[in-house]
KEZA-435382 format. One record per residue: residue in three letters; z, y, x of N, C-alpha, C, O, CB in turn. Coordinates in steps of 0.1 Angstrom, whole numbers, padded with zeros to 4 digits, always signed. Atoms other than C-alpha are relative to their C-alpha. Glycine has a CB too. Layout:
# residues N
ALAZYXZYXZYXZYXZYX...
# end
This chain:
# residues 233
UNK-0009+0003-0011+1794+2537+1579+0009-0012-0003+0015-0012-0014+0008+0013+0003UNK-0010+0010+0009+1814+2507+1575+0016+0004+0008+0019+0010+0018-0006-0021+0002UNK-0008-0003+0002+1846+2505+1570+0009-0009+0003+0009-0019-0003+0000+0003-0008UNK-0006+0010-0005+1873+2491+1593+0017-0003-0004+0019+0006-0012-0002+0003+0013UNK-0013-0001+0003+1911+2484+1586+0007+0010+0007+0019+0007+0006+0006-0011+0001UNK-0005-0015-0001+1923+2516+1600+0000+0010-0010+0009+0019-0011-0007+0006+0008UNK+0008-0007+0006+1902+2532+1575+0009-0003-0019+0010+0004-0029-0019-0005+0005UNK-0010+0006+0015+1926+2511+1545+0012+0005+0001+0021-0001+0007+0004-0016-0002UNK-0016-0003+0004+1955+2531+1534+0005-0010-0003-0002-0019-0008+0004+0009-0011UNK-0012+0012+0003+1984+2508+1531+0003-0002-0016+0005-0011-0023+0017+0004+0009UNK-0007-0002+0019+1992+2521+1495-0016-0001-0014-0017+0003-0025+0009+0026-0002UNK+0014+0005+0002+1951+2507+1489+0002-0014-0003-0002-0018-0013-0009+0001+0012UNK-0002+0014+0000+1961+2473+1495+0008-0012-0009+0020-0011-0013+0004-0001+0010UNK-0009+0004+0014+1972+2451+1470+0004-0017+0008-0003-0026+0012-0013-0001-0020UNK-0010+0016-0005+2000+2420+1483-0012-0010-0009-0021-0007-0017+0025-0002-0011UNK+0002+0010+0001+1990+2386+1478+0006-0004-0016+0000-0008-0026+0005-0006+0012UNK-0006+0001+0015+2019+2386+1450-0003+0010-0008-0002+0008-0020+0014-0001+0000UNK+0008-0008+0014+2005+2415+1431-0012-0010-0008-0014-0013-0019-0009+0015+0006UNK+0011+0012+0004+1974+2392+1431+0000-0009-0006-0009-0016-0010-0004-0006+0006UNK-0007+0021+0010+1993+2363+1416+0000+0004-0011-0005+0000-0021+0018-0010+0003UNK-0003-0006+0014+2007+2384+1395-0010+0006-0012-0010+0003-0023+0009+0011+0004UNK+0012+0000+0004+1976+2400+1384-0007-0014-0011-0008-0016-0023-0006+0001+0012UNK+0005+0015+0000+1961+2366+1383+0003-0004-0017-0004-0004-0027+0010-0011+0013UNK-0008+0011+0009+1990+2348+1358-0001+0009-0010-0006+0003-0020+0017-0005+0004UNK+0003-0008+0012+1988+2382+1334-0018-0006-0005-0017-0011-0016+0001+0017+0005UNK+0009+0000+0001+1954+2376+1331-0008-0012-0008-0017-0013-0016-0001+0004+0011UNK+0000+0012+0003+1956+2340+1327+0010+0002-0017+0005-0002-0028+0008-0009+0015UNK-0006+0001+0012+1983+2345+1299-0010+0009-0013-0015+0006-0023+0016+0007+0003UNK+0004-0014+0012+1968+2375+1279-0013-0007-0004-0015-0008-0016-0003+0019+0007UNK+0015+0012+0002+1933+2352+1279+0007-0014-0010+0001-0018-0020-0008-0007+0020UNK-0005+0008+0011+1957+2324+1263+0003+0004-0013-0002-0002-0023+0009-0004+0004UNK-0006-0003+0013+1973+2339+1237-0013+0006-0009-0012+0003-0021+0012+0012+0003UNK+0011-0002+0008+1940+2353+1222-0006-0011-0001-0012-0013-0012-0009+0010+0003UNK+0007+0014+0010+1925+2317+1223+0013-0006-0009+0011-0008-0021-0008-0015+0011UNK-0010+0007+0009+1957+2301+1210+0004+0007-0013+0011+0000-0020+0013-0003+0007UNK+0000-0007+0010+1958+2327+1183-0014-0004-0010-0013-0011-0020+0002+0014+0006UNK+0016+0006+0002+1914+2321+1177-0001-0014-0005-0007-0017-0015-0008+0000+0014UNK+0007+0013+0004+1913+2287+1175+0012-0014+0003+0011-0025+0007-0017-0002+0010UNK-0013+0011+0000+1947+2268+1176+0004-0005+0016+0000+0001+0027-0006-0017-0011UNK-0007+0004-0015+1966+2248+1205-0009-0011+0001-0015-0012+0012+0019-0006+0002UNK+0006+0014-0004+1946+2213+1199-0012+0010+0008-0011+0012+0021-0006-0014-0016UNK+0013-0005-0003+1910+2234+1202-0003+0012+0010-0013+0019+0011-0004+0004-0012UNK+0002-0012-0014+1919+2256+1234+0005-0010+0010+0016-0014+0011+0012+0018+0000UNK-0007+0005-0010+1918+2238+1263-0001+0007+0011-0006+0018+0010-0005-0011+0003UNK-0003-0005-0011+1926+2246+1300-0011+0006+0009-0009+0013+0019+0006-0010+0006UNK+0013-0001-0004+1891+2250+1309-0003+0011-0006-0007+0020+0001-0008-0012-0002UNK+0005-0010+0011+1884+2274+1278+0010+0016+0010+0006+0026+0014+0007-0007-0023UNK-0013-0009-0004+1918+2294+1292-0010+0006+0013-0015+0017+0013+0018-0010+0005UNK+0008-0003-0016+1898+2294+1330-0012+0008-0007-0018+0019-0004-0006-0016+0011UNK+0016-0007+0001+1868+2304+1315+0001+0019-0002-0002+0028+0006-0008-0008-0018UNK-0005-0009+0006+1880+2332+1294+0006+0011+0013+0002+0023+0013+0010-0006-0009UNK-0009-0006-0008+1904+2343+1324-0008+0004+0015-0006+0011+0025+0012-0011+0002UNK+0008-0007-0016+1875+2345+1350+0004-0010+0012+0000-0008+0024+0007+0019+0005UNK-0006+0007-0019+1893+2317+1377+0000-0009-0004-0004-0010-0016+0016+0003+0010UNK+0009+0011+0001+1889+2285+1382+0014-0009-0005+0026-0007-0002-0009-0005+0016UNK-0012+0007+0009+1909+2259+1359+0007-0008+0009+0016-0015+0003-0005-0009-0013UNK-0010+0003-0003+1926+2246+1389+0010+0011+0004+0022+0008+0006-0002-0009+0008UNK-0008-0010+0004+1941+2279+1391+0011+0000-0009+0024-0001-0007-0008+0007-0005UNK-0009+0004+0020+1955+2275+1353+0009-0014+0008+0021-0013+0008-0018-0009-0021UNK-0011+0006+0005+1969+2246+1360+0012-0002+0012+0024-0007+0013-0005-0015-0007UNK-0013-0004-0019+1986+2254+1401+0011+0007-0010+0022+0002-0012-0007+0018+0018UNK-0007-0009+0004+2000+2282+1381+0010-0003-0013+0023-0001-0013-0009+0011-0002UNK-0009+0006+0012+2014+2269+1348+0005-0016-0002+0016-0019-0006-0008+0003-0011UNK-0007+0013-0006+2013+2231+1356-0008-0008-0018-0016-0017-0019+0024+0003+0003UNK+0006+0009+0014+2004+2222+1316-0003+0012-0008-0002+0024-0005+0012-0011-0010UNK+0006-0008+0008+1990+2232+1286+0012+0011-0011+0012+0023-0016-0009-0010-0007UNK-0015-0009+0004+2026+2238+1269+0004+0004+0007+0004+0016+0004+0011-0005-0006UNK-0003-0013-0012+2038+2254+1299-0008+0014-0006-0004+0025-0010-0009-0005+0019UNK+0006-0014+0004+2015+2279+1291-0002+0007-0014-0008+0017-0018-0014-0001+0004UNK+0001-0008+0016+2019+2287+1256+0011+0001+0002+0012+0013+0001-0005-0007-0016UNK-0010-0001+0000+2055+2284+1261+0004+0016+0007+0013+0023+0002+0004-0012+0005UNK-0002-0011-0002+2049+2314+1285-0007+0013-0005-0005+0024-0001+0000-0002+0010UNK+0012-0010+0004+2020+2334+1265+0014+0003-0014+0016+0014-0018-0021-0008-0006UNK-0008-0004+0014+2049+2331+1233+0009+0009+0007+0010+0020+0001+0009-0012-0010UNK-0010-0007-0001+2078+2345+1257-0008+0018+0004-0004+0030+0001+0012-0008+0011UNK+0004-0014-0004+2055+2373+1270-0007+0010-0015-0006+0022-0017-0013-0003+0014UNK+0002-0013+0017+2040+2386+1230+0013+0000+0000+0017+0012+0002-0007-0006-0021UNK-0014-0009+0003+2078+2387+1226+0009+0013+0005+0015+0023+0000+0008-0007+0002UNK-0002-0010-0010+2086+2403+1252-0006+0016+0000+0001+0026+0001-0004-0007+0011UNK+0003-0011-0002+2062+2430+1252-0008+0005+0007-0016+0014+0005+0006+0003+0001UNK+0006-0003-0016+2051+2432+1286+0010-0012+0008+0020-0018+0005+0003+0020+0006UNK-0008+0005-0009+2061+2416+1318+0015+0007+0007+0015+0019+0008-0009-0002+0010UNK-0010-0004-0004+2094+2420+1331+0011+0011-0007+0019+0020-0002-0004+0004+0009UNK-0008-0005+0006+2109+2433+1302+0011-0011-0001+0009-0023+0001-0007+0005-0012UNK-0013+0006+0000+2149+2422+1299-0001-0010-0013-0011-0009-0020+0014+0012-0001UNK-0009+0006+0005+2166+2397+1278-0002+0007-0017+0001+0019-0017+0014+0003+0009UNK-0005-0008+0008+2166+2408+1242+0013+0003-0003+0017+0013-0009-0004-0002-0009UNK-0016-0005+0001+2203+2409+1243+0002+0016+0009+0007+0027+0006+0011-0014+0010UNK-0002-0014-0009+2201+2434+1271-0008+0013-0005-0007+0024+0000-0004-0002+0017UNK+0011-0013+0005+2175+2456+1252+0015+0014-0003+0028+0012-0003-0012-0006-0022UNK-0007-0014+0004+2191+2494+1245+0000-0003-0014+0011+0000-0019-0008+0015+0004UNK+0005-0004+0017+2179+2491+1207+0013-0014-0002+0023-0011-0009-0025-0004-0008UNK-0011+0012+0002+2203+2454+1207+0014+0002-0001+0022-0002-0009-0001-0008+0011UNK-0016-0004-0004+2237+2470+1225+0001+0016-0012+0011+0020-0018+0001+0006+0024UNK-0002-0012+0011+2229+2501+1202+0005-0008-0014+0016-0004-0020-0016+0009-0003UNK-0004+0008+0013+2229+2474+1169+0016-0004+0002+0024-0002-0007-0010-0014-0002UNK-0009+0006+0001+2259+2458+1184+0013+0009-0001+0023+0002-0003-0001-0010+0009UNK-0006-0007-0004+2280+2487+1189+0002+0010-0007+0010+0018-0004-0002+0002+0011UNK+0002-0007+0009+2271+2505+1159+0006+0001-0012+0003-0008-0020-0010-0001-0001UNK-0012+0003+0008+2300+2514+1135-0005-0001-0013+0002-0003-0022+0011+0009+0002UNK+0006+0000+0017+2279+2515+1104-0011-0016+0001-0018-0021+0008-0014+0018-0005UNK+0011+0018-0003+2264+2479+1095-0010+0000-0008-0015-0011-0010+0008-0017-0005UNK+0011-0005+0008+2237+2497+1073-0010+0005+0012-0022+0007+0010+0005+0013-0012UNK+0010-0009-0011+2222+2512+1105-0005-0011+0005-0017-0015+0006+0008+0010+0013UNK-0001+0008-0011+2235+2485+1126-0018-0015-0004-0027-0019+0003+0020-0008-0001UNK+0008+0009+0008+2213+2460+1103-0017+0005+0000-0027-0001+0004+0008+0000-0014UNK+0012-0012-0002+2186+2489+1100-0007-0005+0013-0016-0013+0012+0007+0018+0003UNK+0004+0002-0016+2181+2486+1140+0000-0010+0005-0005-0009+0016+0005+0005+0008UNK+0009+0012+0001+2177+2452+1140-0013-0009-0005-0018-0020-0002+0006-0005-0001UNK+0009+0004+0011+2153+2448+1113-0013+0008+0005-0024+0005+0003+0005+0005-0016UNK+0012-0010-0005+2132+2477+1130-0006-0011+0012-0016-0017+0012+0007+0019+0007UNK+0003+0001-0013+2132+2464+1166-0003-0018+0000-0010-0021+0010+0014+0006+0009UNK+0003+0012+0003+2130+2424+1156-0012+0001-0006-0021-0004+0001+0009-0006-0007UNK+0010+0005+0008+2105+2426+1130-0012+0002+0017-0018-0008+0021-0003+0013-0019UNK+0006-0002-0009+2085+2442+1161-0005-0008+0006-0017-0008+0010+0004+0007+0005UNK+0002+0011-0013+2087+2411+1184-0008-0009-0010-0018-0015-0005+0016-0009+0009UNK+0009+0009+0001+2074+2391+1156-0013+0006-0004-0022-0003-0006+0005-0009-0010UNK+0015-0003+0001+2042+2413+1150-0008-0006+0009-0019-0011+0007-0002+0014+0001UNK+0005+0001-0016+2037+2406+1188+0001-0017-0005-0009-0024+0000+0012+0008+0017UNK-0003+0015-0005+2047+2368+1183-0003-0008-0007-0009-0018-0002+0011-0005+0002UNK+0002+0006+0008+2042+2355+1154-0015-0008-0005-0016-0017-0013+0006+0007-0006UNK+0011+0004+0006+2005+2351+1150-0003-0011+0013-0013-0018+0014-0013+0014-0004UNK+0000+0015-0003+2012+2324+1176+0010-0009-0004+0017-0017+0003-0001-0002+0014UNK-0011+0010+0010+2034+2306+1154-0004-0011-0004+0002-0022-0004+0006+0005-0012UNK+0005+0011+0002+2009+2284+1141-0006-0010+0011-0009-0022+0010-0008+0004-0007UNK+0004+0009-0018+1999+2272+1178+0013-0008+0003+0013-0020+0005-0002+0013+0017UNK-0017+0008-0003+2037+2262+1183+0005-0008-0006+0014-0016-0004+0011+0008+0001UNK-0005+0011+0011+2039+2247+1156-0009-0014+0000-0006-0026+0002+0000+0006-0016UNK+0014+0014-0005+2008+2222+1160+0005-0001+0017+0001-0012+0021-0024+0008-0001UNK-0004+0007-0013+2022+2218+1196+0014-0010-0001+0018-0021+0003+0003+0013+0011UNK-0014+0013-0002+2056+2206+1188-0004-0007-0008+0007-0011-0013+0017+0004-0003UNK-0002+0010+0008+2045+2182+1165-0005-0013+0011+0000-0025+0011-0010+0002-0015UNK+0008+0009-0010+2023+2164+1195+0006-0001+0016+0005-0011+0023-0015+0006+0000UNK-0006-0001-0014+2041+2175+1228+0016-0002+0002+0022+0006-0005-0004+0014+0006UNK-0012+0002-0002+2074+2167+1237+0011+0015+0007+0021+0021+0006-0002-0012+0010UNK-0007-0012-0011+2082+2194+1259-0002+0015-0012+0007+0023-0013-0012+0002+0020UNK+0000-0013+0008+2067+2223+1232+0010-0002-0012+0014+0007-0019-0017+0005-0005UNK-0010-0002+0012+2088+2210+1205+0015+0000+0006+0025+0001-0001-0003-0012-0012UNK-0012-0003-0002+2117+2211+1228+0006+0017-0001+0017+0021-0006+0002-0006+0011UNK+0003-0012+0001+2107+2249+1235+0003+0006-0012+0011+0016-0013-0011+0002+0002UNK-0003-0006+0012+2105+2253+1194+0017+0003-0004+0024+0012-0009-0006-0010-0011UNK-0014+0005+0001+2138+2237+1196+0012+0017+0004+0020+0022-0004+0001-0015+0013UNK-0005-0007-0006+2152+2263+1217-0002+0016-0003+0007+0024-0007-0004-0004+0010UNK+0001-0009+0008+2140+2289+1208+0006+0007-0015+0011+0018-0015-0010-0002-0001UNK-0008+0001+0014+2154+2288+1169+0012-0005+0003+0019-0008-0008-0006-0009-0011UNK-0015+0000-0005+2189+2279+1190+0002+0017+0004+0008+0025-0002+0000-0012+0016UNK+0004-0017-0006+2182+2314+1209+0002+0012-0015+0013+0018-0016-0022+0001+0008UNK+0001-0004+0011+2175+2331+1176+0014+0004-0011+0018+0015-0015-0008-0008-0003UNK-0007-0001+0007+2203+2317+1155+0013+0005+0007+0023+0009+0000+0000-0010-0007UNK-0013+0003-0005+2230+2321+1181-0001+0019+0004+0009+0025+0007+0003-0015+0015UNK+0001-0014+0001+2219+2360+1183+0002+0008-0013+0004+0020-0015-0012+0002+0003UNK-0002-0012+0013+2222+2368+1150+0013-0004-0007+0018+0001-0017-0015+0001-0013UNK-0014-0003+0003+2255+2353+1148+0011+0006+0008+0022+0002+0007+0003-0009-0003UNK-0009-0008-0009+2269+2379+1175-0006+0012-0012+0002+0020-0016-0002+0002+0021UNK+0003-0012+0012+2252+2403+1149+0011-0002-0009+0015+0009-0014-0015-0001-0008UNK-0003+0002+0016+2270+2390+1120+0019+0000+0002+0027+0004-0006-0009-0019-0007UNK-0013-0004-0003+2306+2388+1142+0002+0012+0000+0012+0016-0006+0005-0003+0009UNK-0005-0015+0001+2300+2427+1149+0004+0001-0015+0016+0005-0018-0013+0011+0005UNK+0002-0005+0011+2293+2430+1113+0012-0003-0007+0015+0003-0017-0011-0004-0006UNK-0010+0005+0004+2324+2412+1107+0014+0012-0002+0019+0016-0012+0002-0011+0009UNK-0009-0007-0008+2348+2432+1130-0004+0014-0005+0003+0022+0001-0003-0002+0016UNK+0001-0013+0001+2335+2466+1114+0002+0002-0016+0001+0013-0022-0013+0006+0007UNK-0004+0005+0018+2342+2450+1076-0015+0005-0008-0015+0014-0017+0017+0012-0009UNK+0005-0006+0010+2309+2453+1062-0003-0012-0007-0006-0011-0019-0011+0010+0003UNK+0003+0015+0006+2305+2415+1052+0007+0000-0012+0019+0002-0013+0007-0013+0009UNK-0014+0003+0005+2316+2408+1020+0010-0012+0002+0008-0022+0009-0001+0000-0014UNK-0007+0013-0005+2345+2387+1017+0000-0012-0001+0007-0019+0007+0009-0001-0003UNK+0004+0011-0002+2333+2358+1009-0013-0004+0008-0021-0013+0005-0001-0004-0011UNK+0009+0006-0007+2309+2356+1034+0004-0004+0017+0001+0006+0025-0012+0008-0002UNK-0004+0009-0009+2320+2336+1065-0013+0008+0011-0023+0014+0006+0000-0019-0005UNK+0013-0003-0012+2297+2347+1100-0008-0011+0003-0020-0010+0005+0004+0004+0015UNK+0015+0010+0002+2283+2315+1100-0007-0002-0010-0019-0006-0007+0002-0011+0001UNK+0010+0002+0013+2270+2313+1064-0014+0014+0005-0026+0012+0007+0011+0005-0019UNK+0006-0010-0001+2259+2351+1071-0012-0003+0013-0024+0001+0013+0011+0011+0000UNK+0013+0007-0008+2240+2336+1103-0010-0003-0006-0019+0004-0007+0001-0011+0007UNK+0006+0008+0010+2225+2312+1083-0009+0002-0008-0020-0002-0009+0006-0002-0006UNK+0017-0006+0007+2209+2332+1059-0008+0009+0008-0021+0009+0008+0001+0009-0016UNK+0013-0004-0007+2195+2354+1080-0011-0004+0010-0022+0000+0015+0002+0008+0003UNK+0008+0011-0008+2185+2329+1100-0014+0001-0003-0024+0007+0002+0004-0016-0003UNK+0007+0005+0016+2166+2317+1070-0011+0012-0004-0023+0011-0006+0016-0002-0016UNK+0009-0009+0009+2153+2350+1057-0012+0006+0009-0024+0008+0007+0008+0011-0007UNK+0009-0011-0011+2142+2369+1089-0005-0010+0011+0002-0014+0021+0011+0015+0009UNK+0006+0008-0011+2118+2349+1106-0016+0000-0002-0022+0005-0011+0007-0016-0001UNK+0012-0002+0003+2085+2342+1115-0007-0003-0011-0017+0004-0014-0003-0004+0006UNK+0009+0005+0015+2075+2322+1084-0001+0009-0007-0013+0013-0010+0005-0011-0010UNK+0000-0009+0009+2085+2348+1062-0011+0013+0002-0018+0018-0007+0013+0002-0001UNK+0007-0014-0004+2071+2380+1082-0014-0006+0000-0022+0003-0001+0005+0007+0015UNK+0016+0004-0003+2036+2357+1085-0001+0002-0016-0009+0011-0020-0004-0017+0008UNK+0004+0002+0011+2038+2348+1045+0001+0014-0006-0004+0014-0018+0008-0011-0005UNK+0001-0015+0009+2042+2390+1033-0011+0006+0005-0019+0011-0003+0012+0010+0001UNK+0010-0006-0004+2022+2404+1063-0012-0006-0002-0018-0001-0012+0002+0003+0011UNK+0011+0012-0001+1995+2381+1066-0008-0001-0011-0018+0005-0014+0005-0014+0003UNK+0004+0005+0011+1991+2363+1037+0000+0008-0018-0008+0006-0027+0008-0010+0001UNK+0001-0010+0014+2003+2389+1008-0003+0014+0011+0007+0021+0011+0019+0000-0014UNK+0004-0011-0005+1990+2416+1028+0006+0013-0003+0000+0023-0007-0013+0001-0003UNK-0006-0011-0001+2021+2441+1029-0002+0006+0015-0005+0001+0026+0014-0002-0004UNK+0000-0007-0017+2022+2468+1055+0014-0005+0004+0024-0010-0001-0001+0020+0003UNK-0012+0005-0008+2045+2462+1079+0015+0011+0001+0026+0010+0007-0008-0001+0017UNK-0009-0015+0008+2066+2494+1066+0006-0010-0008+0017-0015-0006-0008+0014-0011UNK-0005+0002+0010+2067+2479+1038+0011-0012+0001+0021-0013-0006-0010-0002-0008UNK-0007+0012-0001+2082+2446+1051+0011+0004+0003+0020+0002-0005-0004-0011+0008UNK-0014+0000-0001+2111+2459+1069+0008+0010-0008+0020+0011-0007+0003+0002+0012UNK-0013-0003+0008+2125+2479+1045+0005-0008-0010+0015-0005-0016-0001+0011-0006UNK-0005+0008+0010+2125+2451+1021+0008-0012+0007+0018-0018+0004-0012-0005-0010UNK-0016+0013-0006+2142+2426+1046+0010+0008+0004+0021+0002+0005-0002-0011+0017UNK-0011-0008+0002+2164+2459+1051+0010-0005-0007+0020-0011-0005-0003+0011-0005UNK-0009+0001+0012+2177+2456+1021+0001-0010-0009+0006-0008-0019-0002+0008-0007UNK-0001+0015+0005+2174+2416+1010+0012+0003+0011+0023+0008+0008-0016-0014+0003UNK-0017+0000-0011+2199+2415+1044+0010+0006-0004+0021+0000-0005+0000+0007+0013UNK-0015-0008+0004+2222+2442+1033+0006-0007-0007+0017-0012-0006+0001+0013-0006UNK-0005+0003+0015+2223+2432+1001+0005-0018+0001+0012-0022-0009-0015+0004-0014UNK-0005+0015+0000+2230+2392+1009+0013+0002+0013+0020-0008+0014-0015-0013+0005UNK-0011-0002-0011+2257+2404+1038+0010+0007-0010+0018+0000-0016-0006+0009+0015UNK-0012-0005+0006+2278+2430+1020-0001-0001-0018+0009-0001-0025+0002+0018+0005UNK-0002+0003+0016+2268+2425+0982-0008+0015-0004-0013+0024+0003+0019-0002-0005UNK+0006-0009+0007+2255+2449+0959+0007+0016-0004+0011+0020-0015-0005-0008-0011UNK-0004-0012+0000+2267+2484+0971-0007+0006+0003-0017+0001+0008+0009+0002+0006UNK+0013-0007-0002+2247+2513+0977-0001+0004+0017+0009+0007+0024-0001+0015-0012UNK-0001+0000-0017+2236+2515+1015+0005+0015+0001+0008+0024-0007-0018-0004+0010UNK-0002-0019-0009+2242+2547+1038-0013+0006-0002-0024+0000-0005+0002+0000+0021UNK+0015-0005+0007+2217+2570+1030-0004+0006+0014-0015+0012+0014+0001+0014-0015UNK+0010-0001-0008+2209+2577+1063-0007-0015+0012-0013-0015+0022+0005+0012+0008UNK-0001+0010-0009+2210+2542+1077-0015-0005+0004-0014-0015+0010+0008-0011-0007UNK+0012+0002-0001+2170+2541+1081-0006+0015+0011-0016+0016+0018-0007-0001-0016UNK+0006-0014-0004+2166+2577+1095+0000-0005+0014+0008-0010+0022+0011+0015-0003UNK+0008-0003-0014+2139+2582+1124-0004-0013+0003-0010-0015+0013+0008+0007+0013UNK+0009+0014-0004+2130+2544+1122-0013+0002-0011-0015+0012-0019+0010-0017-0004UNK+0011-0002+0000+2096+2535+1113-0004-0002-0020-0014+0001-0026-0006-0010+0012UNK+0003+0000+0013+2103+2526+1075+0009+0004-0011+0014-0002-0021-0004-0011-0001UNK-0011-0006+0004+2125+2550+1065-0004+0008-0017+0003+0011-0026+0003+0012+0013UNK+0002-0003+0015+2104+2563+1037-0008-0010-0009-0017-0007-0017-0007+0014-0002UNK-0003+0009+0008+2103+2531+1022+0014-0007-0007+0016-0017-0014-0004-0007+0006UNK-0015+0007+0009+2140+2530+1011+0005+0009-0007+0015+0007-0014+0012-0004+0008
# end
C-alpha cells in the first residue's frame, strides 16, 4: 500500500537541521580517523567525502577548508561529543575550582583533563604538521595553548587562595610548570610511546603536580578516592 504523508508521524521526520547536523557529525568523526591514520598533508577533502559517504562539495559548503576542519574534529575529541559546554563550565572544573583541599582539587583535574587528551591528543601530530604549513591552523595551535595556559592559571590562583602553593611559588611560575608538564606531548610520550596505562599516568602527573606546587609533603590520603587511579597512589 503506499504510503502517503498522512501516514508520517511528525516525531518520524527528521528537520532539515537534524540532517545537517547529522551530516557535519559524520563528516567530522570520518576526519578525525583519517587525520589520526595517515596525517593532515595525506588526508585530503575528497578522502574526508569519500569516507563520509557525501559529496566533497559538501565537505567544503560545510567547513569551507581543510584546517577549518581539523580545527573542528580537535574541538569535538575534546569535547566529547557535540554540544558539550565550555570546559570551564564542566561540573568536574567548578568542583576543582571550589574544592578546599588542593590534593583533590589537583586530583580532579588530573582525572578529568588527562581524559580530553586520550580523546585529543592522537590528533596532535596532525596539528602540528598543520601549523607548520597553514596559517590559519597554527593560529588555532596558537590559541589553543593560550586557552590551556590561562586555565590552569585560575587553577593555580584557587590553589593559591586555599594555601596549598608553597611559598615560593608565585601562580604564574606554578602555571608554567604545569603548563609544561601536563600536556599533550607528555601524555603521548608515556601513553603511546612507553606504553603506560593510562592509570598509571595520572597518578604519576598526580603527584609530579603536587609535589612541584606544594613541595614535598605527604598528600591527603583520600585525595584520589572514587577517581579512576586511585589505586595507583
Amino acid at each position: 500500500m503506499a504510503c502517503t504523508m498522512t501516514d508520517v508521524k511528525p516525531g518520524d521526520r527528521i528537520s532539515r537541521r537534524d540532517r545537517a547536523r547529522a551530516t557535519r557529525l559524520r563528516i567530522l568523526t570520518s576526519a578525525q580517523s583519517l587525520f589520526v591514520e595517515r596525517g593532515y598533508a595525506a588526508t585530503t577533502m575528497d578522502d574526508i567525502a569519500a569516507a563520509s559517504g557525501v559529496a566533497v562539495q559538501t565537505v567544503y559548503y560545510t567547513f569551507k577548508t581543510k584546517a577549518s576542519l581539523l580545527r573542528e574534529a580537535v574541538e569535538l575529541a575534546g569535547a566529547g561529543g557535540p554540544g558539550e559546554p565550555a570546559v570551564e563550565d564542566r561540573a568536574w572544573m567548578r568542583q576543582a575550582m571550589t574544592e578546599p583541599s588542593g590534593d583533590r582539587a589537583v586530583a580532579i583535574a588530573v582525572e578529568h583533563g588527562v581524559d580530553i587528551y586520550a580523546r585529543a591528543a592522537p590528533l596532535w601530530p596532525a596539528l602540528h604538521a598543520a601549523a607548520i604549513t597553514d596559517p590559519d591552523a597554527a593560529t588555532y595551535f596558537q590559541s589553543l595553548a593560550a586557552r590551556r595556559r590561562a586555565g590552569m592559571g585560575q587553577l593555580m590562583r584557587h590553589l593559591e587562595q586555599i594555601g596549598f602553593l608553597r611559598r615560593d611559588m608565585a601562580t604564574d611560575r606554578g602555571a608554567d610548570i604545569v603548563f609544561a608538564l601536563f600536556s599533550h606531548e607528555t601524555y603521548l610520550a608515556l601513553t603511546r610511546d612507553a606504553g603506560w596505562p593510562i592509570e598509571q599516568y595520572k597518578a604519576w602527573m598526580w603527584d609530579t603536580l603536587r609535589t612541584q606546587l606544594a613541595g614535598p609533603v605527604e598528600p591527603a590520603p583520600d585525595a584520589a578516592q572514587g577517581l579512576s587511579f586511585e589505586s595507583f597512589t
